[in-house]
C-alpha positions in Angstrom: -6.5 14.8 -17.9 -7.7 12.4 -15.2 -5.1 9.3 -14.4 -8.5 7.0 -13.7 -10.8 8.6 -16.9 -8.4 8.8 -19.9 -9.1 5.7 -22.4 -10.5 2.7 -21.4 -9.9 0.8 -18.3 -10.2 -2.6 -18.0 -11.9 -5.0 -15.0 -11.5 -8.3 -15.2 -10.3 -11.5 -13.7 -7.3 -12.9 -15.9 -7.0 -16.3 -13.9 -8.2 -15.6 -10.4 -11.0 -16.9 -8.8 -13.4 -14.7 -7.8 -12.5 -11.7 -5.1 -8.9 -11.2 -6.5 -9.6 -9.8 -9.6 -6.7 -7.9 -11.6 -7.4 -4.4 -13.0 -6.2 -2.0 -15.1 -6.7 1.6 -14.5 -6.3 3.7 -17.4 -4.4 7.0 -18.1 -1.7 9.0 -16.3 -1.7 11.0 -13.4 -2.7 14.6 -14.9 -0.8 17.8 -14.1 -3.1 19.4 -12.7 -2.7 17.8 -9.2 -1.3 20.7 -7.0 1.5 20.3 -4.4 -0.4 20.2 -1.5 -3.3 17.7 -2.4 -4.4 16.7 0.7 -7.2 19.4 2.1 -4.2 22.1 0.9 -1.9 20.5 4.0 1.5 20.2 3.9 2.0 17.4 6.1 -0.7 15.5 5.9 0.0 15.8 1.7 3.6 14.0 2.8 3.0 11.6 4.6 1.0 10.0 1.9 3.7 11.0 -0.8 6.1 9.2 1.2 4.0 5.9 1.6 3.2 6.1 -1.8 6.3 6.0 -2.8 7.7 3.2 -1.3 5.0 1.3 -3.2 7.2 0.3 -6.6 9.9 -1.1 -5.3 7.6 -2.4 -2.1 5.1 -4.1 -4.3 7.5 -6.0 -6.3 9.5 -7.1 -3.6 6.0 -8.5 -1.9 5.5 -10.6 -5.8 8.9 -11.9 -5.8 9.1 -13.1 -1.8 5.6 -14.8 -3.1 6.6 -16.1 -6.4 9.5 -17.6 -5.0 7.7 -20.3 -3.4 4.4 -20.6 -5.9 6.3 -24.2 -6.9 5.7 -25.8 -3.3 2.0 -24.6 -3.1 -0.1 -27.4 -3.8 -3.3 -26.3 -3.9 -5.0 -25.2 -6.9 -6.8 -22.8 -5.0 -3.9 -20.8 -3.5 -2.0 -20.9 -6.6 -4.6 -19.0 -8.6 -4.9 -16.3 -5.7 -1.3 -15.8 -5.9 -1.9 -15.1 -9.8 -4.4 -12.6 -8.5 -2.3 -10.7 -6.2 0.8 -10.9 -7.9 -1.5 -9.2 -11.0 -2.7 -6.0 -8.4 0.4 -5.6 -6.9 2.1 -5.2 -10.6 -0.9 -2.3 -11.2 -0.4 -0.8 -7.7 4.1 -0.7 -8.9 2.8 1.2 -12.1 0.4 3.7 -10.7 2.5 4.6 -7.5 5.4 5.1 -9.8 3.6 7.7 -11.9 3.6 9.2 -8.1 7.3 9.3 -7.9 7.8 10.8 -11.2 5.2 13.7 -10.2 6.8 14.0 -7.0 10.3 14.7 -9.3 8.4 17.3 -11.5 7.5 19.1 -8.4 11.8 19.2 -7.3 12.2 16.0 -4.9 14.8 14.2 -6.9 16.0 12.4 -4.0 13.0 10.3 -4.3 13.3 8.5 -7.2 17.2 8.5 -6.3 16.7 6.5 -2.8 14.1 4.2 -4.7 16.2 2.8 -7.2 19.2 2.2 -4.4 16.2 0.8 -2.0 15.5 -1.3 -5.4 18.6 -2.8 -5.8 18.9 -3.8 -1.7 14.9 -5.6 -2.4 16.2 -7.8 -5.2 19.5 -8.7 -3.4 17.4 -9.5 -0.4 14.6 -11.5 -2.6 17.4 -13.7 -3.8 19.6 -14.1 -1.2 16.9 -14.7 1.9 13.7 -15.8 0.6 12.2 -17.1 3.7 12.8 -13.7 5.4 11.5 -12.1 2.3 8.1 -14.2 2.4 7.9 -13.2 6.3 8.7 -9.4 5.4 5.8 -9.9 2.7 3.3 -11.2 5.1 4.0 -9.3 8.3 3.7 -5.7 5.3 0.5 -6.8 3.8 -0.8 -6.9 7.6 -0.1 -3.4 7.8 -1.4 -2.5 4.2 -4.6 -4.8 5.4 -5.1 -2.4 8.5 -4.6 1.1 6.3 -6.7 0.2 3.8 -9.5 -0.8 6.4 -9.4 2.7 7.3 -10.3 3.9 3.6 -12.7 1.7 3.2 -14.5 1.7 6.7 -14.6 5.8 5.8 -13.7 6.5 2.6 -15.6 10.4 2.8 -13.8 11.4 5.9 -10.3 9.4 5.0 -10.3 10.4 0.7 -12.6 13.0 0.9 -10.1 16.3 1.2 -8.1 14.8 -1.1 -7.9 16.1 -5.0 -10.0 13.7 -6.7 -7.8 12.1 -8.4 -5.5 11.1 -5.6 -8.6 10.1 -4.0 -9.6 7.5 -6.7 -5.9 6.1 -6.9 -6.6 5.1 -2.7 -9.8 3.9 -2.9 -8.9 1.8 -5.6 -5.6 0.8 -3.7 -6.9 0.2 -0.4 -9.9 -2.2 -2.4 -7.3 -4.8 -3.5 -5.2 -4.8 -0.2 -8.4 -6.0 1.4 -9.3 -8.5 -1.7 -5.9 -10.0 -1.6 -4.6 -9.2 2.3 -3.9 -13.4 3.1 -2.3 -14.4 0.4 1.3 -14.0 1.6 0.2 -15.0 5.3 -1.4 -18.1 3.5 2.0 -18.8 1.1 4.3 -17.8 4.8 2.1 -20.9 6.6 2.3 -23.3 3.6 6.5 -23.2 3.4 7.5 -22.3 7.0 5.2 -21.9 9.6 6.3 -20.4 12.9 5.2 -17.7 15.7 8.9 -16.3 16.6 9.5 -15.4 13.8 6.6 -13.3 12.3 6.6 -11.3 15.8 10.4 -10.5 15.0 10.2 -9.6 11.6 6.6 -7.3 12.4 8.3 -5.6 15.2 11.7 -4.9 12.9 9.2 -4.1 9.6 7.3 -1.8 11.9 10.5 0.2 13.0 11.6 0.0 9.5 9.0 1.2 7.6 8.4 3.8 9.8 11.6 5.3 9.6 11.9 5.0 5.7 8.5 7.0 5.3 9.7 9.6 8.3 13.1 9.8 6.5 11.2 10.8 3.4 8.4 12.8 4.8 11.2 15.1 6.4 13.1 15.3 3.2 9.8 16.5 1.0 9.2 19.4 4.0 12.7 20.3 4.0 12.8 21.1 0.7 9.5 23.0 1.1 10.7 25.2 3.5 8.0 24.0 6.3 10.4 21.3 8.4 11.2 23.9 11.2 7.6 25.7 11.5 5.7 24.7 15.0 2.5 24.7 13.3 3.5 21.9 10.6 4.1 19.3 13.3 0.9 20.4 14.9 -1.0 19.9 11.8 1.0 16.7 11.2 0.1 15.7 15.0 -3.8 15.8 14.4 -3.7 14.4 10.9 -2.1 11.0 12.4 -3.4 11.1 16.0 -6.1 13.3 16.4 -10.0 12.6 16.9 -10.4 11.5 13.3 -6.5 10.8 12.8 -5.1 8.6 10.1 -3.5 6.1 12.6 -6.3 6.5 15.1 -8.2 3.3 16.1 -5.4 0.9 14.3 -3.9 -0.2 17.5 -6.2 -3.6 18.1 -5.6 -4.8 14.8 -2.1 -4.2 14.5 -1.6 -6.0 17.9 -3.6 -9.0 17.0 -0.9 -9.7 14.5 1.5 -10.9 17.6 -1.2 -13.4 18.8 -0.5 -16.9 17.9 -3.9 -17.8 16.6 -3.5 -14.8 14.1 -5.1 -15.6 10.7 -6.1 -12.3 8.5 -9.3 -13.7 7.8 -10.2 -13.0 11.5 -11.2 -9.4 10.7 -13.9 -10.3 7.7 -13.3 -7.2 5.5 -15.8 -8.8 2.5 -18.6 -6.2 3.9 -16.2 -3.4 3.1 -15.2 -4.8 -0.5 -18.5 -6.1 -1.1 -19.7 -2.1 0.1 -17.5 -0.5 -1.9 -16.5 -2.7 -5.4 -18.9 -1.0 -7.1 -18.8 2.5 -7.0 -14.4 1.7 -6.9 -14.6 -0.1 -10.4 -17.0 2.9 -11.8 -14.5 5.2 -10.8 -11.4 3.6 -12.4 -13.6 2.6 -15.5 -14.5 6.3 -16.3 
């Protein structure tokens, strides 16, 4: 069974204008998807199991921070883009969480454990400081913005050792972080702008993030039997940093975030969408 080919998907725009449009990929994530589903290695596998899932709690924090403040956005405009995005990011929560439940079939219980706690902390945080939230929101989707312009720069060499199905899942992902990557920067400037604080809160999301995917990347390898073994951190090295590394290249855009001109529409990713939309919306259709 194929999680992007079992019944009918659906692509369509519910509200949105055009280039935020919300979709529905069908099915679930088949059993068939083996352990190690990135080119067979161990560590490259992780470290996307780990980003992945931080996605359900992640992309509902990122709708509620937004949400919060759709009643002081004025223009039509915006307000029907934060539709849009708040509709992909629900489909991105579902998807990722069938993720988390086939990383718990496979014996890392700890995941889902941690994401429910993680959960908890989000909506305390969403309620309690909703300005922080929003800037939390903004300086993320900058980083989501940057990974997903790796997929879709490359998608053969970034998707293409991975099983096919995990493949379609990013691809379709890393399309509607690009379609939607301004929004919270747009909602953030509308309510509060402010230099100081975006370049705290990226720094301290940067540290953050990186520890909680590390913390959970050592965990799955642990458990695995592969955390002390040379060769898995050389692998891991090369997948991140190497010649064709996952992180490679990123540097530019992630500092441009600091400047204090910094607008995401700077970096025009339509080429990539308009490059890719196609053969993406084929996939999930089926």
């Amino acid at each position: 069974m194929d999680p992007m080919q079992t019944g009918p998907a659906q692509v369509f725009s519910t509200d949105p204008e055009p280039g935020i449009p919300v979709r529905h990929p069908a099915g679930a994530l088949s059993k068939d998807i083996p352990r190690y589903w990135y080119g067979g290695d161990a560590f490259a596998t992780h470290f996307m199991d780990a980003l992945s899932s931080t996605f359900p709690f992640g992309e509902a924090f990122f709708v509620r921070a937004v949400l919060h403040y759709r009643d002081r956005i004025g223009d039509p405009a915006l307000q029907k883009r934060i539709r849009g995005f708040a509709g992909q990011e629900g489909q991105h929560s579902r998807v990722h969480e069938q993720h988390v439940r086939m990383l718990v079939e496979q014996g890392y219980p700890a995941i889902e454990a941690r994401n429910r706690f993680v959960d908890r902390i989000a909506r305390w945080h969403n309620r309690r400081l909703p300005l922080l939230s929003l800037t939390m929101t903004a300086s993320l989707e900058h980083l989501t913005a940057i990974l997903a312009r790796q997929v879709l720069s490359d998608p053969d060499r970034r998707t293409g050792n991975m099983h096919p199905e995990m493949a379609r899942l990013w691809r379709w992902h890393a399309l509607e972080e690009a379609e939607h990557k301004s929004v919270a920067f747009d909602v953030l400037k509308e309510v509060a702008p402010g230099h100081a604080r975006r370049v705290i809160v990226m720094a301290l999301n940067t540290l953050g993030l990186g520890l909680e995917v590390f913390d959970r990347l050592v965990y799955m390898l642990w458990k695995d039997g592969l955390l002390f073994k040379a060769s898995t951190w050389r692998n891991g090295w090369r997948f991140l940093f190497g010649r064709d590394g996952f992180l490679r290249g990123t540097g530019a855009d992630y500092r441009s975030w600091y400047r204090r001109d910094f607008d995401p529409r700077q970096i025009d990713d339509r080429p990539l969408i308009e490059k890719n939309v196609a053969l993406i919306e084929a996939e999930i259709m089926g």
